[in-house]
N, C-alpha and C positions, 0 to 999 in steps of 0.2 A: 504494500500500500504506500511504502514511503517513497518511490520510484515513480508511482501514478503520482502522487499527489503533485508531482514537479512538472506534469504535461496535463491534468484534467482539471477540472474545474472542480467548484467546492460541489454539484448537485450530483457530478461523475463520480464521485468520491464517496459519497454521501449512499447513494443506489448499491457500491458493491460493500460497500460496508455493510450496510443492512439484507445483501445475499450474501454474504459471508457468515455473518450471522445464526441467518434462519436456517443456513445451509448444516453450520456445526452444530447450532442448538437442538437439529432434527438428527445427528450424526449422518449426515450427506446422504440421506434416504428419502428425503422430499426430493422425488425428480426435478421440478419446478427449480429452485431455489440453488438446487446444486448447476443446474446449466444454467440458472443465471449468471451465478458466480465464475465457471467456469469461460463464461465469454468474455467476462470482463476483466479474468485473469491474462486473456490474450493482447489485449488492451497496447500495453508495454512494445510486445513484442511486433504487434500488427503498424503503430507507432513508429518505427526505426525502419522497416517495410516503410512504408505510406510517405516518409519524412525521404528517403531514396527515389522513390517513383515522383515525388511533389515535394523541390525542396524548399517551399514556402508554406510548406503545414508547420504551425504554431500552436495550438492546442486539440484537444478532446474535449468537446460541451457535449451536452444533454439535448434529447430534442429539445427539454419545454427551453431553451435557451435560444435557441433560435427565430432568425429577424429576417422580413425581407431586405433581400439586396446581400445578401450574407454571401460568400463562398464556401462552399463544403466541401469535402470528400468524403463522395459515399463510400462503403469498407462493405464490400460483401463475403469476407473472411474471418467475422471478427465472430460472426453464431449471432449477431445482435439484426443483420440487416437482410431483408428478404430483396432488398436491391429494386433496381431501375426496374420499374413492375412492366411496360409493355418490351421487355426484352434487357440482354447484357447483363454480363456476373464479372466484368472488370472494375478494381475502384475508377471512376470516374470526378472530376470537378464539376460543380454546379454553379449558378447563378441560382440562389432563390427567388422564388415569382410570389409563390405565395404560399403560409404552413396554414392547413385544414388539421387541427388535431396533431397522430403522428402521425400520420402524411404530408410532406413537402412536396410541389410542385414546385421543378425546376429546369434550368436549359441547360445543359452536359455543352460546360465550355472548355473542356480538354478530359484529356485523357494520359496515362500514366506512362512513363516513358519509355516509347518502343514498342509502345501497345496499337501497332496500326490497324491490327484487326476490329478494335473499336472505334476509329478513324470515323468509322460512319455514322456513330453515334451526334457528334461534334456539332451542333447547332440544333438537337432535337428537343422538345419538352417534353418528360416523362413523369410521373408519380413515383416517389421515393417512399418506402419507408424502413424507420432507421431508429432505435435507440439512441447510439455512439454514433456522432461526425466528428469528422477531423476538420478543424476550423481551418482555413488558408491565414486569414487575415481581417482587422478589422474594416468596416466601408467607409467608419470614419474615427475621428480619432478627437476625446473630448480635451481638450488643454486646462490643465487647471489655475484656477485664477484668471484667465479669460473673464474681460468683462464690456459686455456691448456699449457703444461711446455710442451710440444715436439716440 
């Protein structure tokens, strides 16, 4: 957990903690609880992956954290994402359009590196859904102490 807590957010953090949890409190026999935990133990690993393929991924949020206009990469490796729903099981970059619940509507503006086979994906809008994204970067950036002169 001490290795996540330096790439995911406090809510990412907060989710495998409590399947960590439920998972030993039941000694790893709630099916449920134990594959939750165990997706998010790949977390790390899928990170250092995804951070190679995209080397402008910066964090791991949660869905409810996500905004439009966001950059994401969706992770269809991590057990958390059932992926780009009318096709494609490569991580992909997105634009988000707009989040319905956990589904994001998004437009796949790249793809991971070398991955030409998804080449065609590259300008499409598909429905995501996703627990864990991997954040690119923020859309804008607040400065503190900023203060409007008009």
């Amino acid at each position: 957990m001490e290795k996540l807590s330096q790439i995911a957010t406090k809510k990412v953090i907060a989710v495998a903690e409590r399947a960590s949890e439920r998972a030993i409190y039941r000694n790893n026999m709630h099916n449920f609880w134990s594959a939750v935990f165990q997706c998010y133990l790949k977390i790390e690993e899928r990170f250092q992956t995804l951070s190679y393929l995209f080397p402008e991924v910066r964090r791991v949020i949660h869905n409810t954290e996500i905004m439009s206009g966001d950059l994401l990469i969706s992770d269809f490796h991590s057990g958390m994402n059932v992926g780009f729903l009318e096709g494609g099981l490569s991580p992909v970059k997105i634009r988000v359009l707009e989040k319905n619940g956990d589904e994001v509507k998004g437009k796949i503006v790249g793809v991971a590196i070398g991955d030409i086979k998804s080449m065609r994906y590259v300008g499409e809008t598909g429905t995501f859904k996703n627990e864990i994204w991997y954040f690119v970067s923020h859309k804008f950036a607040v400065i503190e102490g900023f203060k409007d002169r008009y």
